[in-house]
N, C-alpha and C positions, 0 to 999 in steps of 0.2 A: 244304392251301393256307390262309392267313392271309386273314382279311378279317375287316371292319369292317363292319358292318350299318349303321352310321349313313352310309355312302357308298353303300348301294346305290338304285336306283330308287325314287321316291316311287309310293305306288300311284296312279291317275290315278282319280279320282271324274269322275262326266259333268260335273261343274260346272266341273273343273280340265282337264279335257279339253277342255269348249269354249272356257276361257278359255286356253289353248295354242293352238287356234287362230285366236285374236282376235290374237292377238299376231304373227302372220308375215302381213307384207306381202303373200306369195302366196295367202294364206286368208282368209275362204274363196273359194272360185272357183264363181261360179255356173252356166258349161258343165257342168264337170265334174260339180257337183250333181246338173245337170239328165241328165245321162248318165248318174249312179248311180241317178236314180230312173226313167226310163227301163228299165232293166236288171232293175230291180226287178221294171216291170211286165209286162217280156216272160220273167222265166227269173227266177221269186224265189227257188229252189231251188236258184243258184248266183250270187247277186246279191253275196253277202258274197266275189265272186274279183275285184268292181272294187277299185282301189288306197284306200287310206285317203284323205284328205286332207292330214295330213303329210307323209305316204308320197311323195302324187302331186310337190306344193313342193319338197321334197329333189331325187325326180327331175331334175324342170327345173331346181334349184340347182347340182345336178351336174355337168349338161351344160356348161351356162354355163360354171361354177368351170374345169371344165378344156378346156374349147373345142371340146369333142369333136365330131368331122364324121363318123366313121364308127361307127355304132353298132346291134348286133345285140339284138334282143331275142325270148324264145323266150319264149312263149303270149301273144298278140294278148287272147283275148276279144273284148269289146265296146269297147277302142281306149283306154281311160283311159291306161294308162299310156305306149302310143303316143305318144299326144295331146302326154304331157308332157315324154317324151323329145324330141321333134319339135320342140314349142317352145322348147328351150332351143339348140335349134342356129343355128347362120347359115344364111343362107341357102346354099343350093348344100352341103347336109350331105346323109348318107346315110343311112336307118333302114331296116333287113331285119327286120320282125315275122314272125314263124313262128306259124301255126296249123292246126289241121285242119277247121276249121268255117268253111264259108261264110256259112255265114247267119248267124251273130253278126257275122263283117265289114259286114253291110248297115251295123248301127247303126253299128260302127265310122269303116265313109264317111263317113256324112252327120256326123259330129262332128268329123271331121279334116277336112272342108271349111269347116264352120263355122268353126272354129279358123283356116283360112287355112295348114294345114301338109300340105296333100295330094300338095304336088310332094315333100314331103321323104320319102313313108312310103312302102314298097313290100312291098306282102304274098304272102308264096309260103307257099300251103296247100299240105299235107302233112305225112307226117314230119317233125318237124324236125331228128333228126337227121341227117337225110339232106339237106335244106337247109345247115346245118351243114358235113358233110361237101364237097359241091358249092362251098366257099367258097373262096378262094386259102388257102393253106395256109402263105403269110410271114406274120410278124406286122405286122398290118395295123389292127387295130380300136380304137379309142379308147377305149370303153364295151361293157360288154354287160348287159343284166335277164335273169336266170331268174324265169318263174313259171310254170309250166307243171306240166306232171303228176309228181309227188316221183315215182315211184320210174324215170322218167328224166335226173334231174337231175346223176346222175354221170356222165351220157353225154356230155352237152351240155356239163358244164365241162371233160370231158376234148378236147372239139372243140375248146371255146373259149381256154382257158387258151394254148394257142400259138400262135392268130391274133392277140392280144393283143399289141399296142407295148409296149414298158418303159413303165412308169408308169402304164396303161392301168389302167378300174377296171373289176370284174365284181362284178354286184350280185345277189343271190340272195335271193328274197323266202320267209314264210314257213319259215325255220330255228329259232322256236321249236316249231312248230305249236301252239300254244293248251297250251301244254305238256307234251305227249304226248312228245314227245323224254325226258322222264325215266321213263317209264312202262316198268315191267321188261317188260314183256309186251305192247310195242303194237300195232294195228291196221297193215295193208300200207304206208300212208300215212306213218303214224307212224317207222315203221321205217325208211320209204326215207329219211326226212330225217337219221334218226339216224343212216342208213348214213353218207349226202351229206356229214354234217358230220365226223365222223371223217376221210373221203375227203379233206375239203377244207384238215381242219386239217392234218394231216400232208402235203399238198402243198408243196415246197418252195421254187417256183416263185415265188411268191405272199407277203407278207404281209399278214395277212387279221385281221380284226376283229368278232364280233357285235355288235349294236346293239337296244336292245330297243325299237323302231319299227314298232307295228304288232305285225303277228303274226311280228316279230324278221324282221329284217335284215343278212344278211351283204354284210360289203365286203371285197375284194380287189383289192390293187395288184399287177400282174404287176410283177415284179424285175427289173433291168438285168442284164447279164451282169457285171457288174462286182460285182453285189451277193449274186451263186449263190453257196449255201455250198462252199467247197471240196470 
């Protein structure tokens, strides 16, 4: 493959990182701050799974940009990216967050109340892909976030990928992993992402994008029928 290093990603210093988010209108956001540190204080051991702050802006930019009313999102957490998907909808939109944990939902509540987007978020603990599964099965969905546990996440795009409208995007958090995806030999984690993205690239369903946002961000536009390869 041909490339040009001087086109690639500038590396991000904290100085250059905070002044990237000095510059978006939607940043910084101080709920969400206060959510992340929050999170912190009850479960520091898994605090680094809330959304970035670019991350979180994007999301709600998203929604917006494409108007999206029905939209599925698989691992809740502590509601960050809930929060943001939710916000970016009109009113009278739909969010199905998937999780297994109750009790991280507490904080979740009380921040999607705060936020004023409670009527819009509706949480079914369990499986998710069995959540998933239980869904109407035309293509229906506007949006969808994976963040949840990697070595499920070919499950869930294969639920997802044809409840999805033409045009519909599916976002997939985490698809560098801190760059363990190149590692010949990786850990369960590592691996399931390397499976997922192989899986996702060769989908033909879909064209699909990385993005190196965060701990890498894939996007995928589900295809028109007009647009299927022969």
């Amino acid at each position: 493959m041909l490339r040009n290093d001087t086109l690639r990603n500038i590396a991000l210093t904290p100085e250059l990182h905070d002044y990237l988010l000095t510059q978006g209108r939607m940043i910084p956001d101080p709920l969400l701050a206060e959510l992340a540190e929050r999170t912190q204080a009850l479960i520091p051991d898994q605090a680094h799974m809330v959304v970035a702050p670019e991350q979180a802006a994007l999301l709600t930019f998203l929604v917006r940009l494409l108007g999206a009313r029905n939209i599925v999102e698989v691992g809740t957490f502590t509601g960050s990216s809930s929060l943001c998907l939710a916000r970016g909808m009109a009113p009278g939109g739909s969010l199905i967050t998937c999780d297994v944990s109750a009790e991280w939902a507490v904080l979740a509540h009380e921040f999607w109340s705060r936020a004023g987007v409670t009527d819009r978020i509706e949480l079914r603990l369990g499986p998710a892909v069995n959540t998933l599964r239980a869904l109407p099965t035309v293509p229906h969905l506007d949006l969808a976030f994976i963040d949840a546990d990697k070595p499920g996440y070919i499950d869930y795009w294969d639920e997802l990928v044809p409840r999805m409208r033409p045009g519909a995007l599916i976002l997939v958090d985490n698809t560098l992993f801190s760059g363990q995806v190149l590692d010949d030999f990786p850990g369960e984690k590592a691996a399931a992402v390397q499976a997922f993205n192989e899986h996702a690239r060769k989908d033909e369903r879909v064209e699909l994008i990385m993005l190196a946002v965060a701990d890498g961000l894939t996007m995928a536009r589900r295809l028109a029928a007009d647009e299927l390869p022969c």
